[in-house]
Every structure is written in structure tokens, then in C-alpha cells.
C-alpha positions in Angstrom: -20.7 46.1 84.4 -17.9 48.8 82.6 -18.8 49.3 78.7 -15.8 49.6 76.2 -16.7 51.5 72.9 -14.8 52.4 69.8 -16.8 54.6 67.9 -14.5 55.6 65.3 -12.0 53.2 64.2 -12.8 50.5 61.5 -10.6 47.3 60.2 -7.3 46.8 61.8 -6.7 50.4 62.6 -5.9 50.8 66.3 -7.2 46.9 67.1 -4.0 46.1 69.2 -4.5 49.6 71.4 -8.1 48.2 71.8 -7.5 44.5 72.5 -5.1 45.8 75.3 -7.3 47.7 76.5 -9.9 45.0 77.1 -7.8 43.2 78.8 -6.2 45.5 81.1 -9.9 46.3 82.1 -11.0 42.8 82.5 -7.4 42.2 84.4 -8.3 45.0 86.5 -11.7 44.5 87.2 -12.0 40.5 87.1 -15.6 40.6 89.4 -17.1 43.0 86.7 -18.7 42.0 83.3 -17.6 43.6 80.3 -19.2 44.8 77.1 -17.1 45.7 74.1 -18.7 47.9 71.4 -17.3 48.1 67.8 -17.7 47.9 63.7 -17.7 44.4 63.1 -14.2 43.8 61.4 -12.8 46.2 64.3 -14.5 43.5 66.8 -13.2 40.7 64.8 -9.6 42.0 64.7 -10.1 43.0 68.8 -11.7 39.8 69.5 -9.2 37.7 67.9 -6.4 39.4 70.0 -8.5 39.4 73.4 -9.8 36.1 73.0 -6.9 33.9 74.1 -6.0 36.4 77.4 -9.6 36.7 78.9 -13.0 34.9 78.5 -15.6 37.0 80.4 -16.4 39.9 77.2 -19.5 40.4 75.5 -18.3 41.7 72.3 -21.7 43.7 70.7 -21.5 44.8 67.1 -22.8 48.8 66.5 -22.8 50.4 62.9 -20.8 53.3 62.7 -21.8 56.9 60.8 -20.0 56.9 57.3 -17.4 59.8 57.9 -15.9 58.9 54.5 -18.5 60.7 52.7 -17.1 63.2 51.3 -18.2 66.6 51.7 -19.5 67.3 48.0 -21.6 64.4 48.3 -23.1 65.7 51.8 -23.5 69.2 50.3 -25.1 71.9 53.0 -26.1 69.2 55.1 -22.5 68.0 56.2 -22.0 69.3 59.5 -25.5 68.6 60.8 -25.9 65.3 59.3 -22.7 64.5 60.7 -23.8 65.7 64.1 -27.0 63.8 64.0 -25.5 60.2 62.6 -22.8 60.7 65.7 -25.6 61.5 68.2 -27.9 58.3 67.3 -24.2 56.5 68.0 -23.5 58.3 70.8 -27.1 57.8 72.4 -27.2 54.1 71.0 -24.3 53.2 73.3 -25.1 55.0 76.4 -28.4 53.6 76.3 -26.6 49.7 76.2 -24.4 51.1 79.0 -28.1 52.0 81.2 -30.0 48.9 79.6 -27.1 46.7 81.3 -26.6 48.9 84.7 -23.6 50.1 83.9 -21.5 52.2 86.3 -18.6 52.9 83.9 -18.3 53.6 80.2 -15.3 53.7 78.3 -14.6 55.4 75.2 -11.3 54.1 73.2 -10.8 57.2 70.9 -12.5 60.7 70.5 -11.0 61.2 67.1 -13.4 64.4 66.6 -14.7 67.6 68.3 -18.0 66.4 68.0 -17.1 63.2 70.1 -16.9 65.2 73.1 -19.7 67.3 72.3 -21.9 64.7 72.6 -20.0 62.9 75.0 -20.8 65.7 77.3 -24.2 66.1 76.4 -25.2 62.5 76.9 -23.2 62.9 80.5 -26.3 65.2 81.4 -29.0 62.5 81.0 -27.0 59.5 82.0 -25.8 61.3 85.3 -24.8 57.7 87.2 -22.6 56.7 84.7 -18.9 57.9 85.1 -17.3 57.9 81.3 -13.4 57.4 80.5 -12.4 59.0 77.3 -8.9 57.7 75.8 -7.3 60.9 74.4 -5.0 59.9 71.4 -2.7 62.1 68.9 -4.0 64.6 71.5 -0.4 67.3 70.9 -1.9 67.5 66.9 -5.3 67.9 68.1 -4.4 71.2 70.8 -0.5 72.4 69.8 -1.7 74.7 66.9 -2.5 78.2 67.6 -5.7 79.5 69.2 -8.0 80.7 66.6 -8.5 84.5 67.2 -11.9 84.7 65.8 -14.7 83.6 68.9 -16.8 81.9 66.8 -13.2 79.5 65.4 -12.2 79.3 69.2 -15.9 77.7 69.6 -15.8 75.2 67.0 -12.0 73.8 68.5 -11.1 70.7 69.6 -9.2 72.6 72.5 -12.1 74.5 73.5 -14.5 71.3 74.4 -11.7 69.5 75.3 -11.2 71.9 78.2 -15.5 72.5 78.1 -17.9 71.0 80.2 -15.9 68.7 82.2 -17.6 67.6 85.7 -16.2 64.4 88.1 -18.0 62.3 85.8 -15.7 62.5 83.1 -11.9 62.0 83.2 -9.5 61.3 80.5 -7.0 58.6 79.9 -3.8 60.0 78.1 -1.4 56.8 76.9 2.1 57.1 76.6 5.0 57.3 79.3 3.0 58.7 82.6 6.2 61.3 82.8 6.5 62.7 79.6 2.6 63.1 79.6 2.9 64.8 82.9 5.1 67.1 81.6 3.2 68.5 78.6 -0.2 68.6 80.5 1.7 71.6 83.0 3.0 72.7 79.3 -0.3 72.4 77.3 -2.9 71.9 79.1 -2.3 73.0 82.7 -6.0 73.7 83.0 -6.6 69.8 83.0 -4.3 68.7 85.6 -7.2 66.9 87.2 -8.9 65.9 84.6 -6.3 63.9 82.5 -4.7 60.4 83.9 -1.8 59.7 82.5 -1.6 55.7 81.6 1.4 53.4 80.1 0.6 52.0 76.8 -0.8 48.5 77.3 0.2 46.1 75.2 -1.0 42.2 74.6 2.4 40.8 73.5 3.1 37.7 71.0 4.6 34.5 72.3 6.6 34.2 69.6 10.3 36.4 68.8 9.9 35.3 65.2 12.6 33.7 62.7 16.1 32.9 63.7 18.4 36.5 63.6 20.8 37.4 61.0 20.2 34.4 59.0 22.0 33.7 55.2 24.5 36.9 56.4 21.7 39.3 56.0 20.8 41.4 58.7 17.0 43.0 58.1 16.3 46.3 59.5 12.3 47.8 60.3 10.3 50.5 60.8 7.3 50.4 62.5 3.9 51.6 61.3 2.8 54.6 59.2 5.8 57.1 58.0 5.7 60.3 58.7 8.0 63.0 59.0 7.1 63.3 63.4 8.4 59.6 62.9 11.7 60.3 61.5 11.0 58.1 58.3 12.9 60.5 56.4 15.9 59.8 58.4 14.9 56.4 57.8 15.3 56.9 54.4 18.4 58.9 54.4 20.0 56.0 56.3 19.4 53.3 54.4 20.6 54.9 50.8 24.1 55.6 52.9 24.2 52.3 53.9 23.5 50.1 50.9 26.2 52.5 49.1 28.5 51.5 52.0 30.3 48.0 51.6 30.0 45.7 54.9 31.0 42.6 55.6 26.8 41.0 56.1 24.5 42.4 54.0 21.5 44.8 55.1 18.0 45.0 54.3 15.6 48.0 55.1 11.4 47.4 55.5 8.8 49.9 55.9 6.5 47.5 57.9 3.6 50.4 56.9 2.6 52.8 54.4 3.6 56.2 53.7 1.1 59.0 54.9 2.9 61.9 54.3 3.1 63.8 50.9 6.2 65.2 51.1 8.2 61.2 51.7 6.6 59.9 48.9 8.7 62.0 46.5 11.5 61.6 48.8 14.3 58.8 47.0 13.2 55.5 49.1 15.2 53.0 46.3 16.6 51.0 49.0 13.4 50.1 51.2 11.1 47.4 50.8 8.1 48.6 51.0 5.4 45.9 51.1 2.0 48.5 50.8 3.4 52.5 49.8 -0.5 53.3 49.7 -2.6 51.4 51.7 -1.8 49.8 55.7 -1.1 46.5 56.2 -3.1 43.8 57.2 -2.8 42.3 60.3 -1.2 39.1 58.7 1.2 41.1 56.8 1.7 43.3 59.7 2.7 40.3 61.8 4.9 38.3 58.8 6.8 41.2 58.5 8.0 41.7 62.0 8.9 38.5 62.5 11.4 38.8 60.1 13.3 42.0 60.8 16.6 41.5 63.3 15.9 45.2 64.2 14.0 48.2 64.7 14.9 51.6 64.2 13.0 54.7 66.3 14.3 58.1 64.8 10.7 59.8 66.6 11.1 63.9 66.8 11.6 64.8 70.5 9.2 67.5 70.0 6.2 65.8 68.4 5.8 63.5 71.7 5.6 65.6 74.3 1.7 64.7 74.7 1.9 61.8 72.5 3.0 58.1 73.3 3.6 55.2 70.6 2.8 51.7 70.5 5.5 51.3 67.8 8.3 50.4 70.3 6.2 47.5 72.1 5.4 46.3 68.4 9.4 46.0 68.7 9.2 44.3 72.1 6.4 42.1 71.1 8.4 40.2 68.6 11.7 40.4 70.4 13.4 42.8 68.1 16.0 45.1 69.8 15.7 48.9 68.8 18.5 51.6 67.5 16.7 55.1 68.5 18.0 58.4 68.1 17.7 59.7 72.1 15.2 61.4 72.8 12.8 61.8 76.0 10.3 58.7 74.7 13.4 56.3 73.5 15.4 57.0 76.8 12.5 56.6 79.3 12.0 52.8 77.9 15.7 52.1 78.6 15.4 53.3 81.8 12.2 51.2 82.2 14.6 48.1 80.9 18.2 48.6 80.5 20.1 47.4 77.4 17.1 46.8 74.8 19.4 48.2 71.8 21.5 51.2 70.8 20.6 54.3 72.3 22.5 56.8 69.9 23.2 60.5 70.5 23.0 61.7 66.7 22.2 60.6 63.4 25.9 59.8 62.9 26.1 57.6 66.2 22.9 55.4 64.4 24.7 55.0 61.4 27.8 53.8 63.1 25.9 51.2 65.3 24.3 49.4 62.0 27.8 49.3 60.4 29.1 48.0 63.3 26.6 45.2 63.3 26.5 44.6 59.8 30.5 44.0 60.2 30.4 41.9 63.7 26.8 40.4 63.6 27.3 40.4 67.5 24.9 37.2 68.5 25.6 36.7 72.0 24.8 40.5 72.8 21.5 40.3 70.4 20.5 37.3 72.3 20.9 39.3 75.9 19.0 42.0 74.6 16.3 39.8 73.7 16.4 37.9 76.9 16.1 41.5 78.7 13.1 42.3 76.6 11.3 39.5 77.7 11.9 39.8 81.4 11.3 43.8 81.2 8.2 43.7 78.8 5.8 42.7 81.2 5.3 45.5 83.0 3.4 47.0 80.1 1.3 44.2 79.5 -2.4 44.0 80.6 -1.3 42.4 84.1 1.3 45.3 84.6 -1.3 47.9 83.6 -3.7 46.7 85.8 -3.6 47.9 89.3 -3.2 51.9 88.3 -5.9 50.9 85.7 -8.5 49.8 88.6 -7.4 52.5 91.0 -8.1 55.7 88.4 -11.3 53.9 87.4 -12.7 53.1 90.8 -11.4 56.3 92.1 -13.6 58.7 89.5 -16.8 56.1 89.6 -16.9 56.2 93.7 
């Protein structure tokens, strides 16, 4: 029996990573039963996905502590009441995990210091259980300087990341195994043997979507929420030069997301759809919307992914859509994973030249190889693909 928890994430938020997930497990483990732990419209959203790809999960609603509370309404009581809810989580699931003889218990985020406090702590009364934590946005969580106060230092997500950690416990870090190689010797060299770098898996569509470039309009996305890390402001930039540019086909520009960051909301965005500015999408809209664009940009900052991956570009491959990416270490190891899947551009000038280019030529036959390529290079990061280093790193730290 492996357990799969996601004690954090509500809604839609992450439910692809998750569903994936599931299925890599249950692809790489297919004599094991599994157990998959979430908020109920998390479970629906995961279950929906998983469903279709693999039969043999128990999917076991759990309440989760109300960290939207905000901290006036909590008053003194905040951080212990917040330590406590977590805790009765925490000890809720690793009891399911014993209850059903368990050897392996997996956790799909630790959003939160105080995940892996308790993770830890639980780790000391359910000692024949190894646990799997998936570390996410982990650069964010560790890149920032060392507090020089003690007491600061203590109350880090660093500190009990690197805290504590026995055979029992091992971390899965998702993105491209290289990159994350890379900035563990750079960030973290302490947990060279404690972190497993994993690809991304992804549970792809069956369907590329609506016919390309159709009534001579050529639609151009960008995947998930905008940031600045993400390059949406070069998003931005581009598209206001391009609609004041006459071509021969006409573009259009779609934030398939929401804008997080403060500072791109007052940025000019005039030329952008933008279906939800506030709020993410919903997984229907999410889904309408990329089937519609011809392409997908990826304008990521080099720097901001050294210990981070993205599911954004599989979003791309999941629907068929060839990419136009500034290059960069993440854009260039995925066409070196699958060869022409786009335009790989050297500079913000090269970019622009490749969508005038296509919004003068609407080149068909080389969209169509691309897509074909896509579709023959994809599965290697599906659940099948994932699979065998998946069983190996989790039979390897359970032995």
C-alpha cells in the first residue's frame, strides 16, 4: 500500500501535477494499492484526470486547516493554532497510512515550514513508514539570504528543510533532472543525498485542439499565472509592438491565467485578452482556451529556474501547440529532449522576428511537423515514461 496526500492545495490549483503523479505511482507500482488523500474539489479535479489512465485508487476525502484566516482574525493565537490544526492533519494521515499497512507515504507539496516540522516529527512515531516529500517553488523558498538573527535562522524554511532528515525521508524535486542537479551543488549541496531529482510528469490530452491559423488569424498564449520570473512583461511588451506592426495574418495575444504580480497589473496590457486578470481559471476555461491558441510563448528568466521546473511547457505539448522561448537552460533542455518543437530564439529581438515571420508566411507544413514531433517526443514525460526512475527512487529509500 503507498499513500498519496495533498495537504495544501484546494480547487484546481496544482490538480494536473497531482493527477500525474497518481498515475506515475500506480504505473510504477501496478501490484501495490493506492490511497489518494485530498480536499474534496482537489480530489474531484485529480480524480477526474486520473480516472480514465488507472482504475486501482482509493481516493479518501480529508478536511484541510483554514490557512485563509487571516491573521487579525486569529489574533495571538495564530501561530499555534496554525501548528495544532496542521498537526491533527498531519497525524490524521499518517495514521490512514498505519491503519492500511502502509510502507510508503507521499506527500505532493510542503508549501510551509511547518509541513516539514511535523512531517519530521510524525517520522519519529511512524518509524516503518518511509515518506516522499515533493519539494515545489523550492529556489523562492531557500535563495533569500540567511537570516542573521539565530532565533530567524530557526523559524526558516531552509533550516528544517536541511533539519532532521534520516533515510526515511527523501525528497522529490520536479523539473529537468539536470538543471536540478545543478542548483542542488549550487544551493543546497548539503542535500545531495537527500533530494531526487524527477521529470515533470504529465497526463497529456488526446486532443491538439481547433484547426491552426484559422479565418487568417494566428492566436498566440501564455501559460498560467504571470509573473515577472515568467517573463509576462516581455509578453506584454511584445504583443503592443506587434499589433502596431502591420502583417499580412492577423495576431491575437491570450493570457490563458491571471496576473499575480502587482507591478504587471499597472503595466499597459491593451492588446491581450485576458479572460480572468484577478482570479485563476477553471479547469474548463483553462482547457477552452488552449485549444484555441496556434502558439505558446516561454520568455521564463534563466535565473529564476535553477531549482525550479514548470509544467507550463507540457501544458503546450499537451494540446499540440508549438512554443517560441527565449533560450534559456529550461527551454533548451526540452529541445534537446525533442528536436524542432518551435522557435528557440536567442534575444527578445529574434522572438519578435519569428511571430512576424509567421504572421506573414503562416508556414502550415512546418507547424504540422512540429506537432507531429510533439506527439512522438511527449511521451517520455508522461506517467509511463516517468515510471521506471519513479519505482527505483521509491523502492530504493523504502528497502
Amino acid at each position: 500500500m503507498i499513500v498519496i496526500c495533498e495537504p495544501h492545495f484546494r480547487g484546481f490549483g496544482h490538480a494536473q501535477f497531482n493527477a500525474a503523479l497518481v498515475c506515475s505511482v500506480a504505473e510504477a507500482f501496478p501490484e501495490e494499492e493506492l490511497i489518494f488523500c485530498a480536499e474534496r474539489e482537489h480530489l474531484n479535479h485529480v480524480k477526474w484526470i486520473a480516472d480514465t489512465h488507472v482504475a486501482t485508487v482509493r481516493f479518501v476525502e480529508v478536511e484541510l486547516p483554514d490557512r485563509a484566516l487571516r491573521e487579525e482574525q486569529r489574533g495571538r493565537r495564530l501561530p499555534f493554532a496554525a501548528l495544532l490544526e496542521e498537526l491533527v492533519l498531519y497525524r490524521r494521515l499518517f495514521r490512514l497510512a498505519d491503519k492500511n499497512r502502509a510502507s510508503q507515504i507521499v506527500f505532493c507539496t510542503a508549501a510551509h515550514r511547518n509541513d516539514l516540522v511535523i512531517i519530521k516529527m510524525m517520522l519519529r512515531r511512524f518509524s516503518q513508514i518511509a515518506c516522499f516529500v515533493v519539494l515545489h517553488d523550492l529556489q523562492n523558498k531557500i535563495s533569500t539570504p540567511q537570516p542573521k538573527l539565530l532565533t530567524s535562522q530557526f523559524l526558516s524554511y531552509r533550516h528544517w528543510l536541511l533539519a532532521g532528515n534520516t533515510e526515511r525521508i527523501q525528497y522529490l524535486l520536479p523539473g529537468p533532472p539536470p538543471l536540478m542537479e545543478q542548483g542542488l551543488k549550487n544551493y543546497l549541496p548539503r542535500l545531495d543525498n537527500c533530494i531526487s531529482p524527477i521529470e515533470i510528469p504529465y497526463v497529456f490530452a488526446d486532443s491538439a485542439g481547433t484547426e491552426p491559423f484559422k479565418d487568417d488569424v494566428i492566436h498566440f498564449g501564455f501559460y498560467g499565472h504571470a509573473s515577472l520570473r515568467k517573463g509576462a512583461d516581455i509578453f506584454f511588451k511584445l504583443a503592443d509592438e506587434i499589433s502596431a506592426t502591420r502583417t499580412k495574418y492577423r495576431p491575437i495575444f491570450v493570457l490563458i491565467g491571471d496576473i499575480r504580480d502587482e507591478q504587471l497589473k499597472e503595466m499597459r496590457h491593451a492588446s491581450i485578452n485576458i479572460p480572468a486578470l484577478n482570479a485563476p481559471l477553471t479547469q474548463e476555461e483553462f482547457d477552452k482556451y488552449s485549444k484555441r491558441i496556434d502558439y505558446a510563448f516561454f520568455f521564463h528568466v534563466a535565473s529564476a529556474y535553477e531549482l525550479n521546473g514548470t509544467a507550463a511547457m507540457l501544458d503546450a505539448f499537451s494540446y499540440l501547440k508549438p512554443i517560441i522561448a527565449l533560450k534559456t537552460p529550461l527551454s533548451e533542455y526540452y529541445f534537446n529532449k525533442m528536436g524542432d518543437i518551435g522557435y528557440l530564439c536567442q534575444s527578445y529581438n529574434d522572438a519578435k522576428g519569428a511571430v512576424i515571420e509567421i504572421l506573414e508566411t503562416k508556414p502550415l507544413d512546418r507547424y504540422r511537423a512540429q506537432q507531429e514531433n510533439i506527439l512522438k517526443q511527449r511521451d517520455q514525460f508522461s506517467p509511463a515514461g516517468i515510471a521506471p526512475k519513479l519505482r527505483v527512487l521509491l523502492r530504493e529509500k523504502a528497502a
